[in-house]
N, C-alpha and C positions, 0 to 999 in steps of 0.2 A: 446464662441467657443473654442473648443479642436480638436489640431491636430496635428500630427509627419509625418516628411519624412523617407522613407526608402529605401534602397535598397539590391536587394535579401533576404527580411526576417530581416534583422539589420535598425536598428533607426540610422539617421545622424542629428547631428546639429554642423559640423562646415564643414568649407569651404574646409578643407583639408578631409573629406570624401565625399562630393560630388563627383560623377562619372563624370570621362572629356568626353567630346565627339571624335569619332575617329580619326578627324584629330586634332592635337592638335595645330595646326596653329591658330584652330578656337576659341581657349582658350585666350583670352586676354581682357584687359578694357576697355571694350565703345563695346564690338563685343555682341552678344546675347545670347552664350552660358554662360559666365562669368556674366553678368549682371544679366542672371534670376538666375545664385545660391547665387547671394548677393540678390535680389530680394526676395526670396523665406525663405533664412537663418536669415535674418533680420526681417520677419516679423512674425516667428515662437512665440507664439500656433495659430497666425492667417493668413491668405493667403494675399498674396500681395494687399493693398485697393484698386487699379485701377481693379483687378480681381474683389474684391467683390464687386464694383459700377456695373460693368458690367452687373456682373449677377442679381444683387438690380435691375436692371433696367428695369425689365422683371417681369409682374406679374405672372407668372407660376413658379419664384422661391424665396423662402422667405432665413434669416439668418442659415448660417450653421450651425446646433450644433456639427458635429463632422467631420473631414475630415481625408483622409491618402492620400499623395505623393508618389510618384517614377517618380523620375528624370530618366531622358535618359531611359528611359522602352520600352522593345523591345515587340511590339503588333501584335502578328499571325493576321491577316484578311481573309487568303483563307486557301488551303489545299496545296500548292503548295509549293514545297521548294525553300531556295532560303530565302534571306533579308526580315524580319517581318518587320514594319511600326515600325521609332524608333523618337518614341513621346520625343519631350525637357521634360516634365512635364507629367506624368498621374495623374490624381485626380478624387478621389472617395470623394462622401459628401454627406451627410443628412442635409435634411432640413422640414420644417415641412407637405410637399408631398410627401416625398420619399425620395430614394434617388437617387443620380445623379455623370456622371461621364463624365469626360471633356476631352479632349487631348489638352494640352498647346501647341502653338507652336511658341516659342519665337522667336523674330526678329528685326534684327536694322534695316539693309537696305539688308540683303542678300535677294537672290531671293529664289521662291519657287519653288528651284529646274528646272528640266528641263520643255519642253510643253511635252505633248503627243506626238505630232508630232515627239518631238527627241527622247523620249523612247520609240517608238514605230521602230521608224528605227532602235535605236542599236538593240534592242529585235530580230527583222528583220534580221540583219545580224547575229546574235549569230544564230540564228535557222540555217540558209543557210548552220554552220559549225556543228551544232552539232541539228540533226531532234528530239534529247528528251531536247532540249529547253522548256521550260513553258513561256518564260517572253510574250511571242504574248498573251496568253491562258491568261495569268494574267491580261493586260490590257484589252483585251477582258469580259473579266468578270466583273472587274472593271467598267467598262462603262455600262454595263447590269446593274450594282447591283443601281450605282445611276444615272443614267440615262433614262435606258432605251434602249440606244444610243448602234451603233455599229462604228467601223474604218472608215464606210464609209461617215459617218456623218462628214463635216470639220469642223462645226462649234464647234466643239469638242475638235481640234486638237492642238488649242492655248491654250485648257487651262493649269494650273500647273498640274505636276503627283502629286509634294508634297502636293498637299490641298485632290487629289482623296485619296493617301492612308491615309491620318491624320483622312478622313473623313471616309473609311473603318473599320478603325484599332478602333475608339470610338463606331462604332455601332455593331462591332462586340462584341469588352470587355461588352459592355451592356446588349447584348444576353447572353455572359459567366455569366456576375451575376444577371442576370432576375431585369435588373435595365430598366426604360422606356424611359427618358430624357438622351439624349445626347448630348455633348454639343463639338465645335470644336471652340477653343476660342486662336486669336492672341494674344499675347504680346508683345507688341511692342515698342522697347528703341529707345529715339531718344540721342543721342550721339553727343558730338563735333567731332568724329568721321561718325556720317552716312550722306550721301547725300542726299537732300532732291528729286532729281529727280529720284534718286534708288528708295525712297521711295515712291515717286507719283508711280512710275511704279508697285510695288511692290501692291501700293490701286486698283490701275487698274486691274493687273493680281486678286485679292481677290473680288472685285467686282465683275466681269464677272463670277465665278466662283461663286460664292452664285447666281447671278441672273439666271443661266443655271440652278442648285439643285432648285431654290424658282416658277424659274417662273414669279420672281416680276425683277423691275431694282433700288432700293430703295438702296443706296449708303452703306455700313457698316462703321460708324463713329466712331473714338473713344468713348467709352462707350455706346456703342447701343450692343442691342442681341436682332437677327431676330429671329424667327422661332414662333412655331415649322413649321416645313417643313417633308412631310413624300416622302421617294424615294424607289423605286422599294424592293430596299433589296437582292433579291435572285439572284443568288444562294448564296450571303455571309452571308446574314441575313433573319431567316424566319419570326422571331419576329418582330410586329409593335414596332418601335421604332419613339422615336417623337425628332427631328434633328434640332439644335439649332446653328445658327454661333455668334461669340462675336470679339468686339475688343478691345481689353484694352490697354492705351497706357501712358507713364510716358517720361515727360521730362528730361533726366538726365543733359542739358546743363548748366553747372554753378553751376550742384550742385559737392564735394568736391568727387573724388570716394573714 
């Protein structure tokens, strides 16, 4: 297996060019941004093994022979301006089907983000001040593309925004490179830092959220990958694309950071 991270076009292999994330509060040891670039750096020309169990795990995809990264990669999903979908990890890779491209989205015990339910109200009130607001129109759409679903639908409303756009943002880039498998794959640090009840809660919110996209209610387990699973698409995606969840997960407790 042969692979490089990069970012903007430049090859990175140390820790001091890895890209921090915005807030930089969230840069620290045992937290998830910081984990997956030791993660990721240390295991260069090959990808993190708990990633590639993962996806070993799944006969629809065999060993990588070549890959490329980009950390923190900002991924257009609509046409709408406003915040692109900003994936911990993008990953492109060939294997001997094709090839395939993933959205990493690393984690200890943070949450995924807000529900619907609460990005849908601020969305709400931005509009009430400003009528050429998009974020209603974006979640809107969002719900059409992998659901089907509209507002009105509750069962809808708990789930994460951050799993809808992780899961836009891979089937979009797939359409960009006429790639068919796509893959939206956790990683997940468990830390003497993270709480295990964040974390339960965190399996919960990811669970319910693959079972609404599958249709099925078959739990996402460390080193499992579901799919493929196909969903609406349009208007974000016209391309069949074939929709893949993963969860990879490493103990860091006791090991030396």
């Amino acid at each position: 297996m042969y692979g490089v991270i990069k970012t903007n076009g430049r090859r990175i292999s140390t820790f001091e060019e890895w890209p921090k994330p915005k807030r930089r509060d969230q840069w620290k040891d045992e937290r998830s941004a910081k984990e997956s670039a030791k993660a990721w750096l240390a295991s260069v020309p090959s990808i993190p093994s708990e990633i590639i169990e993962t996806l070993s795990s799944h006969h629809d995809f065999g060993p990588l022979s070549d890959w490329c990264a980009e950390p923190e990669a900002r991924v257009p999903f609509d046409r709408f301006r406003g915040e692109p979908a900003n994936l911990d990890v993008l990953l492109v890779g060939q294997d001997q089907n094709g090839h395939i491209v993933v959205a990493v989205e690393a984690k200890a015990d943070e949450p995924f983000s807000q529900t619907v339910r609460e990005t849908l109200s601020s969305a709400r009130s931005r509009l009430k001040n400003n009528p050429a607001s998009k974020g209603v129109a974006r979640i809107e759409q969002l719900l059409n593309a992998l659901f089907g679903a509209t507002t009105t639908q509750t069962d809808i409303l708990d789930l994460r925004y951050q799993l809808m756009t992780a899961t836009a943002a891979v089937m979009a880039e797939a359409q960009r490179l006429s790639i068919q498998r796509a893959v939206v794959m956790i990683h997940e640090f468990i830390t003497s830092a993270t709480s295990d009840t964040k974390r339960a809660s965190n399996a919960r919110d990811l669970n319910q959220f693959v079972a609404r996209v599958s249709g099925r209610h078959d739990p996402l387990t460390s080193g499992m990958l579901q799919g493929p699973f196909n969903v609406p698409g349009a208007p974000i995606v016209e391309a069949e694309i074939s929709l893949y969840f993963g969860k990879a997960v490493i103990d860091k407790r006791g090991i030396e950071q």
